[in-house]
PDB file of N, CA, C and O in Angstrom, chain B, residues numbered from 101:
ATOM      1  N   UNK B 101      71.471  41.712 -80.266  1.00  0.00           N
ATOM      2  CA  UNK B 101      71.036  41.373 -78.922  1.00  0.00           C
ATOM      3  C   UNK B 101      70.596  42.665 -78.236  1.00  0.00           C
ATOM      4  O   UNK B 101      71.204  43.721 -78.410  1.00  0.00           O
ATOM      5  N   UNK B 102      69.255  42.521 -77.256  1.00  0.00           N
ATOM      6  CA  UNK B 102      68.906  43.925 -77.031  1.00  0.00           C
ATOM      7  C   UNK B 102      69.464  43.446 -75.137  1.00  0.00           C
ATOM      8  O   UNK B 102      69.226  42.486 -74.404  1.00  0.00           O
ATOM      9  N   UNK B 103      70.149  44.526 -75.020  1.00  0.00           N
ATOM     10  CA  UNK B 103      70.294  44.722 -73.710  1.00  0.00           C
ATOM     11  C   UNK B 103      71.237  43.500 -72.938  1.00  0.00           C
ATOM     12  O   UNK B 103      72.052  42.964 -73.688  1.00  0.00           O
ATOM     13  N   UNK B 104      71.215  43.117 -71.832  1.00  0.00           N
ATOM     14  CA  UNK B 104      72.126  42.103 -71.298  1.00  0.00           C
ATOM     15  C   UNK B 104      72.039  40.802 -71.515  1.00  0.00           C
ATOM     16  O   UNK B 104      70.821  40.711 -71.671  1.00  0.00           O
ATOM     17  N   UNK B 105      72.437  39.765 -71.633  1.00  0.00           N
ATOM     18  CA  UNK B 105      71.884  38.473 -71.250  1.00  0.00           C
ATOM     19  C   UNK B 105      72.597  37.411 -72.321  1.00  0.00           C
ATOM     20  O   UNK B 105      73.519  37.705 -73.082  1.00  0.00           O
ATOM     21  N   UNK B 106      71.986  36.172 -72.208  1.00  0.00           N
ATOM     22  CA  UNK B 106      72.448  35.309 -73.158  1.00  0.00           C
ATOM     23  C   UNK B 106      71.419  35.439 -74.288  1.00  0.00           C
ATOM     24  O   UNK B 106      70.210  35.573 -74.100  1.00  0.00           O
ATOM     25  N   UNK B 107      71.920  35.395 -75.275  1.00  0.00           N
ATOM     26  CA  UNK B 107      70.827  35.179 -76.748  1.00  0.00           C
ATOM     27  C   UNK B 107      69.365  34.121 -76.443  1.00  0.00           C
ATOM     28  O   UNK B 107      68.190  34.473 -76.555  1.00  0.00           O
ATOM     29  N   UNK B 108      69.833  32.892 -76.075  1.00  0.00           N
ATOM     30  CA  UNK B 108      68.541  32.053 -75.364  1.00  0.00           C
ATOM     31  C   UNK B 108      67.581  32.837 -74.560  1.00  0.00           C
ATOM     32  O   UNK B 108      66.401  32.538 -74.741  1.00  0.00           O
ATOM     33  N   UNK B 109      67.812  33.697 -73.782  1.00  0.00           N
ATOM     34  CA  UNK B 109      67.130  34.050 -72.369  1.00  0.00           C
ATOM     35  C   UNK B 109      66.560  35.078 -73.386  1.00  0.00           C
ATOM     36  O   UNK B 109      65.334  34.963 -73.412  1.00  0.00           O
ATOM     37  N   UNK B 110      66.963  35.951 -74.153  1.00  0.00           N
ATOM     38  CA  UNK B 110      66.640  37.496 -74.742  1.00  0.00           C
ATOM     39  C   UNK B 110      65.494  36.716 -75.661  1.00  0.00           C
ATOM     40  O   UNK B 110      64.433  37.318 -75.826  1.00  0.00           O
ATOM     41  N   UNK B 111      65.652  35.468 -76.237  1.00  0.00           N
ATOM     42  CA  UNK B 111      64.765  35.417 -77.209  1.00  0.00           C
ATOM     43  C   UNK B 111      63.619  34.648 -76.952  1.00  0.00           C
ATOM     44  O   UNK B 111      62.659  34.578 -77.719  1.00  0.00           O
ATOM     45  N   UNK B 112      63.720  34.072 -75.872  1.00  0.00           N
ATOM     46  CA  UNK B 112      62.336  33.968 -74.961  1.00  0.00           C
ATOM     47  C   UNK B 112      62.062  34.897 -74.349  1.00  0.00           C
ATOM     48  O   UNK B 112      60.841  34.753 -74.409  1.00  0.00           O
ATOM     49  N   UNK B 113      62.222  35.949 -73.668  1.00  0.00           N
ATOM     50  CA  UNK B 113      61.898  36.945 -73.103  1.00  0.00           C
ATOM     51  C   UNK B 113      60.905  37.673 -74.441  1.00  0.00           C
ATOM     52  O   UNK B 113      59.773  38.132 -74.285  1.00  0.00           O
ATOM     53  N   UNK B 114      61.559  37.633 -75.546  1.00  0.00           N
ATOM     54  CA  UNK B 114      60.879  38.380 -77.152  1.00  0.00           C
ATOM     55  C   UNK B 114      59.719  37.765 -77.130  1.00  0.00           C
ATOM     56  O   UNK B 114      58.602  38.281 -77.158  1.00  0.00           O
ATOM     57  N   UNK B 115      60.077  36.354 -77.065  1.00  0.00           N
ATOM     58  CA  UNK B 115      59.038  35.409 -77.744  1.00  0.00           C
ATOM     59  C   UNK B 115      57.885  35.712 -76.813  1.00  0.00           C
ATOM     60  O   UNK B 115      56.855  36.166 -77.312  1.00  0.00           O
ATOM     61  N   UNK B 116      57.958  35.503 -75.487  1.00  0.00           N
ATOM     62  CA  UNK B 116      56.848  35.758 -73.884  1.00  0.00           C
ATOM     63  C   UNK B 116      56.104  37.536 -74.657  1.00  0.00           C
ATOM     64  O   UNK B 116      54.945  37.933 -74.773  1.00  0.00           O
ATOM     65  N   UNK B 117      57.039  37.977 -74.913  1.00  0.00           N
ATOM     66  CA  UNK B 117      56.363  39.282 -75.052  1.00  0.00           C
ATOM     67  C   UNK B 117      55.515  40.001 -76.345  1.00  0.00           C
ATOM     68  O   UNK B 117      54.835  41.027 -76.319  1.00  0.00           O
ATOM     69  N   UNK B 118      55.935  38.674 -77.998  1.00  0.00           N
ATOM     70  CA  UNK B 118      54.531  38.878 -78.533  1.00  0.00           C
ATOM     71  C   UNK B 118      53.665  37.783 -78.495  1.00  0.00           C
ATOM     72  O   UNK B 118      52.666  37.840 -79.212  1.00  0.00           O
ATOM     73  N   UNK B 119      53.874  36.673 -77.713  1.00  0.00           N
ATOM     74  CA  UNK B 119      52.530  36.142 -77.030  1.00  0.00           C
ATOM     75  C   UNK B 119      51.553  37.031 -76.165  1.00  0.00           C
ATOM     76  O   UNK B 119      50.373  36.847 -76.463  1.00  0.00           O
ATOM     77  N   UNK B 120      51.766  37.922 -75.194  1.00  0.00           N
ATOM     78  CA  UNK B 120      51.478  38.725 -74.082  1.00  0.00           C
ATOM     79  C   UNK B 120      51.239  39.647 -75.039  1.00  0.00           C
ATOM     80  O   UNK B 120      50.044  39.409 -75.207  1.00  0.00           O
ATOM     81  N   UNK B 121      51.575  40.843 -76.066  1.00  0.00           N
ATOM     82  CA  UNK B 121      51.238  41.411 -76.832  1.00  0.00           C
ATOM     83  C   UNK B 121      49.581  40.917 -77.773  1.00  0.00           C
ATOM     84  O   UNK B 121      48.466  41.424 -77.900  1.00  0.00           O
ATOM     85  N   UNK B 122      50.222  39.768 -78.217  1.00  0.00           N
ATOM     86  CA  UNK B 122      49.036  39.569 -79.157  1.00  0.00           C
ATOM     87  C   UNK B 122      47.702  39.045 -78.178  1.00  0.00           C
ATOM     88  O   UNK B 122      46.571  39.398 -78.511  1.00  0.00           O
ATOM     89  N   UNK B 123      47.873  38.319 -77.148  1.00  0.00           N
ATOM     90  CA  UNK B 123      46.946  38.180 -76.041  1.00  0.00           C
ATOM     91  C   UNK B 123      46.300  39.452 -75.659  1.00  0.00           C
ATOM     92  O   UNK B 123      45.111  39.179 -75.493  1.00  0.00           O
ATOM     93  N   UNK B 124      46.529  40.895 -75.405  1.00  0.00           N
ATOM     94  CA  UNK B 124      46.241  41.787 -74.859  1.00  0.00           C
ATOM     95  C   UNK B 124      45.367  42.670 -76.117  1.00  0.00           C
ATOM     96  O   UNK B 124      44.289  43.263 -76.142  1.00  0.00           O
ATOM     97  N   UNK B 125      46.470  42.399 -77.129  1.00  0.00           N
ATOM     98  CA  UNK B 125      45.857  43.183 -78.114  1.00  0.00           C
ATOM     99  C   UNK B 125      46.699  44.434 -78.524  1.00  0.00           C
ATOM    100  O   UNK B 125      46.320  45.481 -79.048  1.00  0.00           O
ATOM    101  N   UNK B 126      47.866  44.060 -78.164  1.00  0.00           N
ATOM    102  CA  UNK B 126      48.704  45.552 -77.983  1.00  0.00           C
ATOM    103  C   UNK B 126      50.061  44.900 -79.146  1.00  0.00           C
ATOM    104  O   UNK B 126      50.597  43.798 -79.260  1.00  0.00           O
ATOM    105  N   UNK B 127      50.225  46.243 -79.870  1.00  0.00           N
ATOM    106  CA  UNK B 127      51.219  46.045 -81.134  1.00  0.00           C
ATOM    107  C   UNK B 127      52.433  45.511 -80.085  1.00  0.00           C
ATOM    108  O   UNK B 127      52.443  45.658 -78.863  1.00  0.00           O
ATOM    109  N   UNK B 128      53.422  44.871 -80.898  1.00  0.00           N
ATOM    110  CA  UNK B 128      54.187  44.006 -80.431  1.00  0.00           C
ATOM    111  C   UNK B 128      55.780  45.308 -80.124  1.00  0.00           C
ATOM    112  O   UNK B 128      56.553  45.116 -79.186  1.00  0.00           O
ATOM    113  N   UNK B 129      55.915  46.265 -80.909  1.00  0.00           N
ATOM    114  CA  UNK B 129      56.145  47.163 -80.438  1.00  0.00           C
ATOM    115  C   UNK B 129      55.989  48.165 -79.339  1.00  0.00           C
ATOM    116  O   UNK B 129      56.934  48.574 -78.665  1.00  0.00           O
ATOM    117  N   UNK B 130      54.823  48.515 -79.204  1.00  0.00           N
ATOM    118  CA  UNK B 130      54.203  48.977 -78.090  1.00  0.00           C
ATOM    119  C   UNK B 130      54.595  48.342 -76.341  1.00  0.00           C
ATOM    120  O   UNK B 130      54.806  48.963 -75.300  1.00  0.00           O
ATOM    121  N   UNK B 131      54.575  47.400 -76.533  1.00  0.00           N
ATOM    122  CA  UNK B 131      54.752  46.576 -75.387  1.00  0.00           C
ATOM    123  C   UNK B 131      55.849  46.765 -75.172  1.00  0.00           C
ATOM    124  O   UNK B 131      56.035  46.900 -73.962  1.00  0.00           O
ATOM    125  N   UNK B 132      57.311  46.907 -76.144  1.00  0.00           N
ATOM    126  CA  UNK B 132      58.346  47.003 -75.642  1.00  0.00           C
ATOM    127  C   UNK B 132      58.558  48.275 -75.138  1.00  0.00           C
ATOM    128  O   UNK B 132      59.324  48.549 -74.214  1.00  0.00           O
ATOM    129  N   UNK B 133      57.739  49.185 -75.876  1.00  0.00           N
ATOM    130  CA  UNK B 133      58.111  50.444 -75.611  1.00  0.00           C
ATOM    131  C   UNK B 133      57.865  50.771 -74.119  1.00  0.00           C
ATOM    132  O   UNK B 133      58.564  51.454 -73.370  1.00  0.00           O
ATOM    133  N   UNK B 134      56.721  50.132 -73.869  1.00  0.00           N
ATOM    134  CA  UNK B 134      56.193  50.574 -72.481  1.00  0.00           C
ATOM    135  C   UNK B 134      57.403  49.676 -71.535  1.00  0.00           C
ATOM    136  O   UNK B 134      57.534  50.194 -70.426  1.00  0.00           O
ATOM    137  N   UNK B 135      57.954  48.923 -71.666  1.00  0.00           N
ATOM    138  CA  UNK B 135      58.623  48.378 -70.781  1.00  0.00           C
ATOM    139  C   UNK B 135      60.089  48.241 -70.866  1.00  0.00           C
ATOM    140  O   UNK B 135      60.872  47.708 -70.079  1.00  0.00           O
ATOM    141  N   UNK B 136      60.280  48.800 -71.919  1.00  0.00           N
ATOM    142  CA  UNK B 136      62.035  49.622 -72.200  1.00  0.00           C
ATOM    143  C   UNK B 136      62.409  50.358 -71.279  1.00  0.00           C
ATOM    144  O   UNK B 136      61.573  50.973 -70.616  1.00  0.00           O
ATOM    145  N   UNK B 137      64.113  50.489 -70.961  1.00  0.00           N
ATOM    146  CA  UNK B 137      64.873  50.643 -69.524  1.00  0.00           C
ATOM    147  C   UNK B 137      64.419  52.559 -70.486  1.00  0.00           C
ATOM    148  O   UNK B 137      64.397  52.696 -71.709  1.00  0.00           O
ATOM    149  N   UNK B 138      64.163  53.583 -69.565  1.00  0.00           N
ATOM    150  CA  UNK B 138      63.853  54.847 -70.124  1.00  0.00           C
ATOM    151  C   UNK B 138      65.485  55.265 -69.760  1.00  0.00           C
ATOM    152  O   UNK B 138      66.176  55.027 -68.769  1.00  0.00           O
ATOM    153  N   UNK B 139      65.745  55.950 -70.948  1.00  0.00           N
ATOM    154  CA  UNK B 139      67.219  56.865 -70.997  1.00  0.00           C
ATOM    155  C   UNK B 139      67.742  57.634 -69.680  1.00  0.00           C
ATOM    156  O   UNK B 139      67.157  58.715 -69.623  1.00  0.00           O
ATOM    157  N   UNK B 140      68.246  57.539 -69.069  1.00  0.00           N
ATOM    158  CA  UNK B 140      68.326  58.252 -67.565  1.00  0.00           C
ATOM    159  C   UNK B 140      68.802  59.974 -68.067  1.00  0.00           C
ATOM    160  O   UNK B 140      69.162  60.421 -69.156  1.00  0.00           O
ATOM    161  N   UNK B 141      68.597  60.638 -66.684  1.00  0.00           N
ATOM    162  CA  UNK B 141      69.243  61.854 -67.565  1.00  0.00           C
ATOM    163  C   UNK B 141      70.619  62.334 -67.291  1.00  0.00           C
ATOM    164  O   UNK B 141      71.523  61.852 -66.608  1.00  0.00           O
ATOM    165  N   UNK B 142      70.561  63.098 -67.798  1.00  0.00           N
ATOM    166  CA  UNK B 142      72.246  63.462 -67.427  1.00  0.00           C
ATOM    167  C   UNK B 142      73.128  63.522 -66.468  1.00  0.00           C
ATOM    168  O   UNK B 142      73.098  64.464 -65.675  1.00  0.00           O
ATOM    169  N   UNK B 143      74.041  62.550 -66.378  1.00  0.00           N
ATOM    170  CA  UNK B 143      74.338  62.875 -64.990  1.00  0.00           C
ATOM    171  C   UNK B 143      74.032  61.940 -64.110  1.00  0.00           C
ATOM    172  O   UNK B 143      74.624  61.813 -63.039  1.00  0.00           O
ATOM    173  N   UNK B 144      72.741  60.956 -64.639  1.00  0.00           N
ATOM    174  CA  UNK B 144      72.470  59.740 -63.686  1.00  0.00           C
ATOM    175  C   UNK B 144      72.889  58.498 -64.364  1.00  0.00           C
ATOM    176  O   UNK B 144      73.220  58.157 -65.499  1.00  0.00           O
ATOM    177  N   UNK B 145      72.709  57.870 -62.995  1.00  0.00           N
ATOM    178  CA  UNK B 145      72.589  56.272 -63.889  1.00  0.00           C
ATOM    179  C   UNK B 145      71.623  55.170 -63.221  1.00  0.00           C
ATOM    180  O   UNK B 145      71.338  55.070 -62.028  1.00  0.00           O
ATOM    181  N   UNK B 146      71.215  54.414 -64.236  1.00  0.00           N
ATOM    182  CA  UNK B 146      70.342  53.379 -63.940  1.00  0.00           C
ATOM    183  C   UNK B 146      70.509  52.401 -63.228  1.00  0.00           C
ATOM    184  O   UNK B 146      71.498  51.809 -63.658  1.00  0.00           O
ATOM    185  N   UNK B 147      69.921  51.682 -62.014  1.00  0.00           N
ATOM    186  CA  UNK B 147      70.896  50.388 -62.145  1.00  0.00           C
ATOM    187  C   UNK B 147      69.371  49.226 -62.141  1.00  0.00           C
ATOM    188  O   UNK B 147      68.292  49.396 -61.575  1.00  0.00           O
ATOM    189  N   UNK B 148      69.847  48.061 -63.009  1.00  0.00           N
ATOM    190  CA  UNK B 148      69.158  47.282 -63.048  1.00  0.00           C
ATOM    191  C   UNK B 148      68.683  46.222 -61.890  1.00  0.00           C
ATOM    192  O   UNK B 148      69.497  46.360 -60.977  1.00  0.00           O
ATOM    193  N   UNK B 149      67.851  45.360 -61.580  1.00  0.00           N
ATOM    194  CA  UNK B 149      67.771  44.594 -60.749  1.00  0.00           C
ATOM    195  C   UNK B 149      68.897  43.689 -60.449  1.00  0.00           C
ATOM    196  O   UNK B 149      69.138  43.485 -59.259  1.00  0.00           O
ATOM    197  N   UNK B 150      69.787  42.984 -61.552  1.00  0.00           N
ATOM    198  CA  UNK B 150      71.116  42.439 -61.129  1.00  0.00           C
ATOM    199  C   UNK B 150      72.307  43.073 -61.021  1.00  0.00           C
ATOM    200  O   UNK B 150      73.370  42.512 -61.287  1.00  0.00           O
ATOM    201  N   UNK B 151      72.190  44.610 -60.518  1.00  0.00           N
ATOM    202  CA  UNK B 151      73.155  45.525 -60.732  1.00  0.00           C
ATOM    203  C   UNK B 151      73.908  45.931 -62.174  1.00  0.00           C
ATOM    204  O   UNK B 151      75.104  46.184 -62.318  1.00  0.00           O
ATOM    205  N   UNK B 152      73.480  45.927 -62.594  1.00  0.00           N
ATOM    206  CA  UNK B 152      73.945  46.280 -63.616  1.00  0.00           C
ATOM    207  C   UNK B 152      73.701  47.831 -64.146  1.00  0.00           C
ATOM    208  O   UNK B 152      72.522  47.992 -64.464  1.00  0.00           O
ATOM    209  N   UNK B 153      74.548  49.051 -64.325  1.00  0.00           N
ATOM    210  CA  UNK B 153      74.504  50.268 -64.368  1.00  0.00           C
ATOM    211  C   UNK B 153      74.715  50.420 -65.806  1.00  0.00           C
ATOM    212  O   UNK B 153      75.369  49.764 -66.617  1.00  0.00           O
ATOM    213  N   UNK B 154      73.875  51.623 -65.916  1.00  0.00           N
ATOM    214  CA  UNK B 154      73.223  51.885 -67.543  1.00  0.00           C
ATOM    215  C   UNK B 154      73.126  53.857 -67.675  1.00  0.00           C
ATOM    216  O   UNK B 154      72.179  54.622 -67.496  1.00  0.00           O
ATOM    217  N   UNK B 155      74.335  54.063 -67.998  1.00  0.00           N
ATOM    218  CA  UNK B 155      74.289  55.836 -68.125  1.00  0.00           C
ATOM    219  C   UNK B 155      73.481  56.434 -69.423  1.00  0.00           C
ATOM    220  O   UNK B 155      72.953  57.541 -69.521  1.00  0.00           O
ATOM    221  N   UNK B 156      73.539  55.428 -70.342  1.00  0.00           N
ATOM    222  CA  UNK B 156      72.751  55.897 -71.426  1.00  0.00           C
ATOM    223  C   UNK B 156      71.896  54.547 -72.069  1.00  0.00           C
ATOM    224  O   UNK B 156      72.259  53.378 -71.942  1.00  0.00           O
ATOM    225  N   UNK B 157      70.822  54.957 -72.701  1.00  0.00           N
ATOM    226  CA  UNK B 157      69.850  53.563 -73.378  1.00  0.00           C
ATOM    227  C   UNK B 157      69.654  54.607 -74.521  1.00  0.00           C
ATOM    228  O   UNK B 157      69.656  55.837 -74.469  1.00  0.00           O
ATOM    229  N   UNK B 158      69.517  53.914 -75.369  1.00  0.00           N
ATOM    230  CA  UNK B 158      68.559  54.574 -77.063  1.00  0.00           C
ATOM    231  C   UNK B 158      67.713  53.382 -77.236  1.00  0.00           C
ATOM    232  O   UNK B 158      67.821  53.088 -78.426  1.00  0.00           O
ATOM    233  N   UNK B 159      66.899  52.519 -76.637  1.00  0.00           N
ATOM    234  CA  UNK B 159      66.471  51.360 -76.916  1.00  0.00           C
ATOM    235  C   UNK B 159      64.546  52.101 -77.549  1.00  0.00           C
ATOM    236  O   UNK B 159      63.765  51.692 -78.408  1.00  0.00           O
ATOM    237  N   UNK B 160      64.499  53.177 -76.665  1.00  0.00           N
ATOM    238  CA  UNK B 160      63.270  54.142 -77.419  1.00  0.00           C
ATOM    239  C   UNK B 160      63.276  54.002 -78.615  1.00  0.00           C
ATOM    240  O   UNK B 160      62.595  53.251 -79.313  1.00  0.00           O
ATOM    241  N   UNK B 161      64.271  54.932 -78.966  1.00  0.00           N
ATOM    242  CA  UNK B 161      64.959  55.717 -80.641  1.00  0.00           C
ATOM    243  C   UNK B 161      64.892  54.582 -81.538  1.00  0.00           C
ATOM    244  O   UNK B 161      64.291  54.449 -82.604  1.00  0.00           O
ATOM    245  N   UNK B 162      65.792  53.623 -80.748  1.00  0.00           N
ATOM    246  CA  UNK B 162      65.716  51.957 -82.018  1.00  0.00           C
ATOM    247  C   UNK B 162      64.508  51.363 -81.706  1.00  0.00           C
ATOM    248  O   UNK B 162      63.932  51.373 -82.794  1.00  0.00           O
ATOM    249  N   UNK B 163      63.863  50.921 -81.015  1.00  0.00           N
ATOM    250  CA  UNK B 163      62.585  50.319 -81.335  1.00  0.00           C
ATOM    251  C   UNK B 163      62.012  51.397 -82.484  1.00  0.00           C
ATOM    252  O   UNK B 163      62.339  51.101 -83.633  1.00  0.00           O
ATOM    253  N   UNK B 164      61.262  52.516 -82.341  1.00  0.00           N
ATOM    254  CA  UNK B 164      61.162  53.403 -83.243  1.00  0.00           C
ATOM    255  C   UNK B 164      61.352  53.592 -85.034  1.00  0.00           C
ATOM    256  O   UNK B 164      60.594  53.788 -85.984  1.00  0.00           O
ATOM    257  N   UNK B 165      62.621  53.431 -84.853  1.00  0.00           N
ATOM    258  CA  UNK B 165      63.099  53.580 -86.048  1.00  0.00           C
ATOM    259  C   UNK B 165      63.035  51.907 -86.278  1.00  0.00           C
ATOM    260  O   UNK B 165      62.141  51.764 -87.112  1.00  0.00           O
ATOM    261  N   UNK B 166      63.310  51.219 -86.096  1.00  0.00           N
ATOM    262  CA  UNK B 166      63.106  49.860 -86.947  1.00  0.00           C
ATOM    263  C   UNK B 166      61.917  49.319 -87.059  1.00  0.00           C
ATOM    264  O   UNK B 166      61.792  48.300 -87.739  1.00  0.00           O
ATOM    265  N   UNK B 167      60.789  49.915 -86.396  1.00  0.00           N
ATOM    266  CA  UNK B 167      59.270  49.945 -86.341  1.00  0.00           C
ATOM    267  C   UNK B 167      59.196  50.534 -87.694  1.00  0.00           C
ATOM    268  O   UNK B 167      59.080  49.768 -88.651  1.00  0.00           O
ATOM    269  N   UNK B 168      59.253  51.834 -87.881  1.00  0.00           N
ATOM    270  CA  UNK B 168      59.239  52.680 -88.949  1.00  0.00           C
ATOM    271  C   UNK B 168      60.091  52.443 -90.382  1.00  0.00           C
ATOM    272  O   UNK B 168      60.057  53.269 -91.294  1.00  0.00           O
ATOM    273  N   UNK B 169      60.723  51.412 -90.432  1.00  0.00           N
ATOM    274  CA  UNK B 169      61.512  50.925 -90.790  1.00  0.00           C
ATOM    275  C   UNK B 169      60.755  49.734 -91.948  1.00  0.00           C
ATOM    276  O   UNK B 169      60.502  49.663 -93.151  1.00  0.00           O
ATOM    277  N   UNK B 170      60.582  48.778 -90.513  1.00  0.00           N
ATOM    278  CA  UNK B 170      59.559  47.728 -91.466  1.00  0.00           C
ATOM    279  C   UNK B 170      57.951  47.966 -91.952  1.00  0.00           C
ATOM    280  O   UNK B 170      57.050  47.246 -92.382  1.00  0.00           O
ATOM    281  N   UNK B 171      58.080  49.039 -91.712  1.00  0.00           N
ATOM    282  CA  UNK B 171      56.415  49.214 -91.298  1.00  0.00           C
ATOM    283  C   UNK B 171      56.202  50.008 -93.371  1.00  0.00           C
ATOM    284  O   UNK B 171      55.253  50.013 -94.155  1.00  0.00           O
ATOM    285  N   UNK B 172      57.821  50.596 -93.467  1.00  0.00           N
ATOM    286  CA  UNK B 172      57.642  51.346 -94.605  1.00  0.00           C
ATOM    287  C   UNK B 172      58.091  50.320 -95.795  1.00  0.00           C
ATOM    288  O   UNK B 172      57.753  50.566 -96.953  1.00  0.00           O
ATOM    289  N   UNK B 173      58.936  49.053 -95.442  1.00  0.00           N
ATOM    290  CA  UNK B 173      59.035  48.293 -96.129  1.00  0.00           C
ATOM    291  C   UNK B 173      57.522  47.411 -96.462  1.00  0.00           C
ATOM    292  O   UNK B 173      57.331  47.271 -97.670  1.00  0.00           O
ATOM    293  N   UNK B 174      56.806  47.012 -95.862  1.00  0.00           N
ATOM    294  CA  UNK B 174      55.260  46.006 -95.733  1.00  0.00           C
ATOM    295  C   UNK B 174      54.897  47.343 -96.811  1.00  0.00           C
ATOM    296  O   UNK B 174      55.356  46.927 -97.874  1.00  0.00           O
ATOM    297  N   UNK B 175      54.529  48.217 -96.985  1.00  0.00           N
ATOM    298  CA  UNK B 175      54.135  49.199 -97.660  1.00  0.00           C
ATOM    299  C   UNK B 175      54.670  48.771 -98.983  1.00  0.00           C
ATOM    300  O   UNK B 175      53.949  48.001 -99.618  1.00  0.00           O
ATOM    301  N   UNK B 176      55.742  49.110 -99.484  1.00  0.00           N
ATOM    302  CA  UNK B 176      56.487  48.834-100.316  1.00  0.00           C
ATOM    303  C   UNK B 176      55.939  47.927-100.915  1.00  0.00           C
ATOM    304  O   UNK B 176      55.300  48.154-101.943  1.00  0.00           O
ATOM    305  N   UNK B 177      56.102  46.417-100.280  1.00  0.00           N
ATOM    306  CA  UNK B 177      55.816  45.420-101.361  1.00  0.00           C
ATOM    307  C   UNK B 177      54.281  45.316-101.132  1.00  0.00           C
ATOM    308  O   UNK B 177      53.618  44.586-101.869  1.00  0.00           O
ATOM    309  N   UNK B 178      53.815  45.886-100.330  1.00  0.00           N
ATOM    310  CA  UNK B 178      52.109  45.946-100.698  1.00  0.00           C
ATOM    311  C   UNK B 178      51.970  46.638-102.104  1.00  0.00           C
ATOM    312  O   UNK B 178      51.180  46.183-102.930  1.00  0.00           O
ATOM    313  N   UNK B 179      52.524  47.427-102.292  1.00  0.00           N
ATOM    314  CA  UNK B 179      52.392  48.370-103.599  1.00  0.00           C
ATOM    315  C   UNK B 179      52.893  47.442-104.692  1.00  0.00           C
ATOM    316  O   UNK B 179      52.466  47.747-105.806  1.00  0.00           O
ATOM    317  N   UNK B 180      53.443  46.713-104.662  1.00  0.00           N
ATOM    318  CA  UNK B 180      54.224  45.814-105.690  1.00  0.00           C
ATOM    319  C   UNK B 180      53.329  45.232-106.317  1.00  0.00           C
ATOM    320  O   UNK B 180      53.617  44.439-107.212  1.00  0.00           O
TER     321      UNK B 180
END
């Protein structure tokens, strides 16, 4: 589960966002990236629209790496 919420709500929120992705034309990654909570810095904290306070995010780092992730697996069995 990424971030707060119920599993239902998170996976329509996913789903809205590679519809809106593939509509625009923008990798389905990308989109999150641009609209991922950014890591606050030291010392601060975030707070969300329903209050909710956030001293640290890696949601960058993991989109990232599991991008890079599948991106090296599709490779893989392309080569197969």
């Amino acid at each position: 589960m990424r971030g707060h919420g119920m599993y239902h709500t998170r996976f329509a929120s996913d789903v809205q966002l590679e519809m809106i992705a593939e509509e625009l034309g923008i990798d389905p990654v990308e989109i999150r990236l641009r609209n991922a909570i950014k890591n606050p810095k030291p010392g601060k904290i975030y707070e969300t629209l329903n209050k909710v306070h956030i001293a640290t995010c890696g949601i960058e780092e993991g989109l990232e790496k599991v991008s890079e992730s599948i991106i090296g697996k599709r490779e893989k069995r392309r080569k197969k």
